[in-house]
N, C-alpha and C positions, 0 to 999 in steps of 0.2 A: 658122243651124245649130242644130239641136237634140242638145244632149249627155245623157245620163245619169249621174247620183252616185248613190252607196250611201251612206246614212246609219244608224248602227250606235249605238244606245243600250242602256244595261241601264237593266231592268225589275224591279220590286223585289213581283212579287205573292205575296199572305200567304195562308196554310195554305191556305183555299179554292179561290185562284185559282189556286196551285200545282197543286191537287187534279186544276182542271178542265184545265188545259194537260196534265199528264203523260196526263189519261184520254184525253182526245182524240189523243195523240200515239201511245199503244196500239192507239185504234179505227183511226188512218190507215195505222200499222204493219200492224195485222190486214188492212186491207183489200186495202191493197198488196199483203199475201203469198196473198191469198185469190184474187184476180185472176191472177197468177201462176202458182197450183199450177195452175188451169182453165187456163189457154194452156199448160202444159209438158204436161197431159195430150191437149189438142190436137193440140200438135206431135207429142208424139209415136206419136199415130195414124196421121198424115200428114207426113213430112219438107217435102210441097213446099207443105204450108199456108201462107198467109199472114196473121202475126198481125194484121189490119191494126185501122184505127178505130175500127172500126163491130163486130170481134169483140172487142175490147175492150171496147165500150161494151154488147155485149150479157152478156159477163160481168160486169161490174160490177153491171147489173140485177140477176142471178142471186143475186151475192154480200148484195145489200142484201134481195132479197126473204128468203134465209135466214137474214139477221141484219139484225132493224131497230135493233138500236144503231147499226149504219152512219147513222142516218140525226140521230144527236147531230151527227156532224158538219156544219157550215158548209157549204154548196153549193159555194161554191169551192172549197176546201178539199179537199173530196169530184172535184172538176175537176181537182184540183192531183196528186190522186194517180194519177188516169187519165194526165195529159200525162207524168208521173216517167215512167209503166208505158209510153208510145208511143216515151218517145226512147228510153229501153234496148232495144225490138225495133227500134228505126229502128238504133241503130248495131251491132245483133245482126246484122242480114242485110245491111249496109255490110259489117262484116267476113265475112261467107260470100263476099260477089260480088269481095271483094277477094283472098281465098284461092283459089276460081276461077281469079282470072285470074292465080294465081303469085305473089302477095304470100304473105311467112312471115309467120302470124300467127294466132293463135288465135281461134277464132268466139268462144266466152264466152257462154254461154247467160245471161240475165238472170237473177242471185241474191237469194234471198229476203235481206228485212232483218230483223235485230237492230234489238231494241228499244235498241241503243246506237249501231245507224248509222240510224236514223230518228228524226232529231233537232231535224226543224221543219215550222212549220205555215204553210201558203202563202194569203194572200187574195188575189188578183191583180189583184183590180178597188177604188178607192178610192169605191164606191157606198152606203157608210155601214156599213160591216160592219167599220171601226174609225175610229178621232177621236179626235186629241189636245184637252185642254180644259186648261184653267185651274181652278184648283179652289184658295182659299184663300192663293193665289200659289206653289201648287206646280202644274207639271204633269202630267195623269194620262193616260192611256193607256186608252180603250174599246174591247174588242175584243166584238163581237156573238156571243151565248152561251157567255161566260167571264166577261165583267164589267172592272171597274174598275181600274188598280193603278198607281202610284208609277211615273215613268219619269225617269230624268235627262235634262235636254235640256241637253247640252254645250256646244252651237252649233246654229245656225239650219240649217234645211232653206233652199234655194235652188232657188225651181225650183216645176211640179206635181209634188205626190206620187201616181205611179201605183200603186206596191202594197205589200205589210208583209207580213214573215214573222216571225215570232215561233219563236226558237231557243232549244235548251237544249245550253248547255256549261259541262260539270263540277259541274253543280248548281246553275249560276246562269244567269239569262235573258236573252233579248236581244230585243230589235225592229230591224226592219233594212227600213227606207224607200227604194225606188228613187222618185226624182225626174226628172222632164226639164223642162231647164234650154233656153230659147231665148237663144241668144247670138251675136251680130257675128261672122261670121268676118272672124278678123285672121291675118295670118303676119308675120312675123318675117324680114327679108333676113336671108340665108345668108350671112353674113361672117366667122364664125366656126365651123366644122362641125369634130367632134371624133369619133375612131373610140373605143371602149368593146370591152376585151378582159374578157369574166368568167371565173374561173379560181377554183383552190383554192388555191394559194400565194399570189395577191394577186387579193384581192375583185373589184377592178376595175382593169388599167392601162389609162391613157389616151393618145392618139396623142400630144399633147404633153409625157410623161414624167412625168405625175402618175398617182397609186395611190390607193386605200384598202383599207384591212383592214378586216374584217367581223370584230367575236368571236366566239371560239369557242362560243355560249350554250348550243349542245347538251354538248358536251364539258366544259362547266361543272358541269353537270348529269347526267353521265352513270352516276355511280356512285348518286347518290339515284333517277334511273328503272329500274333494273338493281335494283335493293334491294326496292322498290314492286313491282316485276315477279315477284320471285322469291315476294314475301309473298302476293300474289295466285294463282300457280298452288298453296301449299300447302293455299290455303283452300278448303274446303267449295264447290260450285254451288250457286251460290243461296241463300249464305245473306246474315245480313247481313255479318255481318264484311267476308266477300269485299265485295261493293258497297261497303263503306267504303272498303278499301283500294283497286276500281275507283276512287273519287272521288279519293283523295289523289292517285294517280298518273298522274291526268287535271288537277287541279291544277295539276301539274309540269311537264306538255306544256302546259297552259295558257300556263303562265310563261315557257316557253320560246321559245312561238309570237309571243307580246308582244313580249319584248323584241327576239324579230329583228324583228316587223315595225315597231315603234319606228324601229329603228336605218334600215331600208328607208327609211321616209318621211322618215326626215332626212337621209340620202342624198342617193334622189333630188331633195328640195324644194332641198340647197344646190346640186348639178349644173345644177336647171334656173336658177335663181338667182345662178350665177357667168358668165355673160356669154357661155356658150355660146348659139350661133343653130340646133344641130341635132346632133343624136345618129345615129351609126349604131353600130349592134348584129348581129352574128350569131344567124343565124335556127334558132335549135338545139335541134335534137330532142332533150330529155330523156331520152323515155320509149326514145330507142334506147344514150342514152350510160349508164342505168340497169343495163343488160346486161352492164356490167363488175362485177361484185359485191364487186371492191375498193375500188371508188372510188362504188360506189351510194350507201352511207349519207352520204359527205360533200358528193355534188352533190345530194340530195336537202333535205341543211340548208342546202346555201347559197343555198339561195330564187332562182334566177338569174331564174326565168321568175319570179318576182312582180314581183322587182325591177326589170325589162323592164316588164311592168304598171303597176308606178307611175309610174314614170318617162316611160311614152308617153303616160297620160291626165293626168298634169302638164304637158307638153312640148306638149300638145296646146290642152289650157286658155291656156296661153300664146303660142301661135301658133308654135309651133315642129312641128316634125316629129322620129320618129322612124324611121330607113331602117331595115330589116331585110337583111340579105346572106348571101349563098350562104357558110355557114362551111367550107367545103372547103378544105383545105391552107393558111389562113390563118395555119397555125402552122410549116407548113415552105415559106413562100414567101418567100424574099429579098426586103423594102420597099425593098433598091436596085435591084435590078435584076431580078428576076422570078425568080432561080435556083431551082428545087424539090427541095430534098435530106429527106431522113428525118433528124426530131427526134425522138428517145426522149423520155418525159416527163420522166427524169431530167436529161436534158440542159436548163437554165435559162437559158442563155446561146444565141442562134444566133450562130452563126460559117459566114456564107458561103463557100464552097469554090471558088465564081466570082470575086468581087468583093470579096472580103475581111471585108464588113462584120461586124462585133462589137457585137452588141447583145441588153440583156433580150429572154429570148423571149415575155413577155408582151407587152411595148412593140410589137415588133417585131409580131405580131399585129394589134396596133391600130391601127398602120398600114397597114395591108393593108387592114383592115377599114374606112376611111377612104377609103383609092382604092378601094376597091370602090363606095363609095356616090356619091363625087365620080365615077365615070367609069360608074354605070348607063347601061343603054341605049347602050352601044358594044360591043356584043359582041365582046368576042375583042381590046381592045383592052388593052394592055401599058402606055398609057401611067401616067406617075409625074408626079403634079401638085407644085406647093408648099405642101409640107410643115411642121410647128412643127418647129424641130430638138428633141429628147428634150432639148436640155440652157437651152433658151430657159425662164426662166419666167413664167408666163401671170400673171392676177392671182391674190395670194394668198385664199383663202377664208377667213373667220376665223367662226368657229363657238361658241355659247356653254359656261360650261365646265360642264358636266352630265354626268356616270357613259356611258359609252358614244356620247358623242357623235361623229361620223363624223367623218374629220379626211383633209383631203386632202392627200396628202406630194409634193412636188414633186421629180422625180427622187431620185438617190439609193437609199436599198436600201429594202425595205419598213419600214414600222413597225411591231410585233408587241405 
C-alpha cells in the first residue's frame, strides 16, 4: 500500500533569495490574474462557453507572449498555475450543473488573487528543479532559478519525495515535501471500537464516558487580533506602516494556528495510542453548519474537520480504521432505545420521554454514533449492540506535563 506524508520545514533564505521568491510569487500572482481576466472576458461574450484545457492553455500563451517575465518563472511552476486556473472553472461549472438541477448554492465565478492570498510556489515533479544537500554539516535547500538557503530538517522524510512547494506565512518561509511512502498493509482486529462525539462545550465526548477540552486559543487572543485589526484599517493602502501591522496581526493568527494544531496532533497521537482498535465519527458538513452565524466563528476554531484529518491518517498508519456516519438526529436519538424527540442546544442533558434514560447529551451522541458504525450495512436496522457503560473506566491515558497538553477526563463533568 502506498501512502503519502507532507513534510513541512522553515527555510531561512537571506536578502537575495528572499528577493527572488517574493518576485516570482508576484510573476505567479500576475499570471494567474492575467489568465483569468481573458476567460471572464470570454465567458462573458458567451454564457454557454466552456472554459476548458486547451482554452486555458491557449491563454496562457497569450499572456507570456505579452509579458516575457512570465517566462523567469520555473516551467512547472508556470504548470502549477494553469492546474490552480482548471480546478477553480472545474468546480465553477460543478456548482452551475448543481444549481440546475435545484441544489441552493451559489455558482462563484473564480476570483482574482491578492498578492496576500497567493502565497506559494508549486514544483511537482522531483527532476532536479530542487535537492536537499549537506553543506558543512548544515542542511541546504536548492531550488532551480532561486538558489541556495539554510533549511531545518527536524526529522527525516520517509518515503519518495514527489514534489516541494515553497510558502510564505507572515514573513517567514516554508518548504513542504509530499513523499510516498510503500508500506505492509496491516489492520488491527476490531475489539475495541469507540464512537467520537465533536461539539463546542466538550471538544470530544466519547461512547465510553471519556471527554477532552480543546483551549480556548482564539478567545485567548481575541482582544490582541481586534486591536491589530482596528490599527490596520486606520492606516494608509499601501503604505508601509500598514504592511507592518498586516505582519504583526498575521503573526497572531500565526500563533494561534500553532498552537491548536499542536494541541490536534497530541490529541489524536494519545486517542490512537490508548488501546482503541477504531474510531467512528460523524460525517459533518461544515460549510452547512457555518450558516448559523452565531455559532460560525466557534465551529470554525474548533478545527473539527482537521482534527478528523489527523486522526484518520494516524489511525490508518496504524492499521486502524476511521468510519464516517450519517450525523442526522444523533443528537436527539435515545442510545436506549431509538426514541426521536427534539433537543434544543441548550438542553445538555437528554432525558428520554419513552424509556426514561438520563444521560450527557454529548455521551449520548456517541453512542449512537458508535451503533451506527457497529451496525453499517443493515439498513433500517434498530438494533443496540454491547456497549461500554458511561460510568465503566477504560485505561487511564497519562500524558506528559507540558502547557496545553490534552488530557482525557474519564466521566464525570467536563474539565475547563
Amino acid at each position: 500500500m502506498e501512502s503519502a506524508r507532507a513534510y513541512r520545514f522553515r527555510i531561512h533564505p537571506d536578502a537575495k533569495r528572499r528577493e527572488e521568491i517574493d518576485r516570482r510569487l508576484i510573476l505567479a500572482q500576475r499570471l494567474y490574474n492575467k489568465i483569468l481576466e481573458k476567460s471572464r472576458g470570454e465567458y462573458g461574450k458567451n454564457r454557454n462557453s466552456k472554459i476548458n484545457r486547451s482554452t486555458l492553455n491557449g491563454f496562457m500563451r497569450e499572456a507570456i507572449n505579452e509579458n516575457k517575465y512570465f517566462l523567469l518563472l520555473y516551467s512547472q511552476t508556470r504548470q502549477d498555475v494553469f492546474i490552480r486556473l482548471q480546478k477553480a472553472f472545474q468546480n465553477f461549472f460543478r456548482r452551475i450543473n448543481a444549481k440546475k438541477n435545484g441544489k441552493r448554492t451559489r455558482a462563484g465565478f473564480p476570483r482574482f488573487k491578492s498578492k496576500d492570498t497567493y502565497a506559494s510556489l508549486a514544483y511537482p515533479q522531483d527532476n532536479g528543479s530542487f535537492q536537499i544537500e549537506r553543506i558543512k554539516g548544515f542542511s541546504r535547500l536548492r531550488v532551480a532559478r532561486i538558489g541556495t538557503m539554510k533549511i531545518d530538517m527536524h526529522r527525516t522524510m520517509e518515503g519518495k519525495v514527489k514534489t516541494m512547494a515553497i510558502k510564505r506565512e507572515a514573513g517567514r518561509y516554508y518548504a513542504i515535501f509530499t513523499a510516498m511512502k510503500e508500506s505492509a498493509a496491516s489492520s488491527v482486529e476490531n475489539t475495541r471500537p469507540v464512537g467520537i462525539d465533536v461539539g463546542l462545550n466538550s471538544f470530544i465526548a466519547m461512547s465510553d464516558g471519556k471527554r477532552a477540552e480543546k483551549p480556548k486559543f482564539m478567545q485567548e487572543r481575541r482582544k490582541t487580533l481586534a486591536r491589530w485589526q482596528r490599527i490596520i484599517s486606520r492606516r494608509k493602502k499601501g503604505s508601509r506602516r500598514r504592511e507592518t501591522a498586516k505582519l504583526k496581526l498575521q503573526r497572531e493568527w500565526e500563533r494561534v494556528n500553532n498552537r491548536s494544531n499542536d494541541y490536534l496532533h497530541k490529541l489524536s497521537d494519545m486517542l490512537v495510542n490508548s488501546g482503541y482498535t477504531s474510531f467512528a465519527v460523524e460525517n459533518l458538513h461544515i460549510q452547512n453548519m457555518m450558516k448559523n452565524h452565531r455559532l460560525a466563528g466557534s465551529i470554525q476554531n474548533a478545527s473539527w474537520s482537521r482534527f478528523v484529518q489527523m486522526l484518520s491518517y494516524k489511525a490508518e498508519s496504524a492499521g486502524m480504521k476511521v468510519i464516517k456516519v450519517d450525523p442526522r438526529n444523533t443528537s436527539k436519538t435515545c442510545s436506549g432505545c431509538g426514541n426521536i424527540q427534539n433537543t434544543p442546544l441548550s438542553m445538555r442533558e437528554y432525558d428520554c420521554g419513552r424509556c426514561g434514560l438520563r444521560l450527557d447529551r454529548d455521551m449520548n451522541a456517541s453512542i449512537n454514533i458508535l451503533h451506527r458504525a457497529t451496525t453499517a450495512g443493515h439498513a433500517g436496522s434498530h438494533a443496540r449492540g454491547d456497549t461500554t457503560s458511561t460510568a465503566q473506566r477504560g485505561p487511564q491515558v497519562e500524558s506528559p506535563n507540558r502547557e496545553h497538553t490534552p488530557e482525557i477526563i474519564s466521566g464525570g463533568s467536563p474539565r475547563l
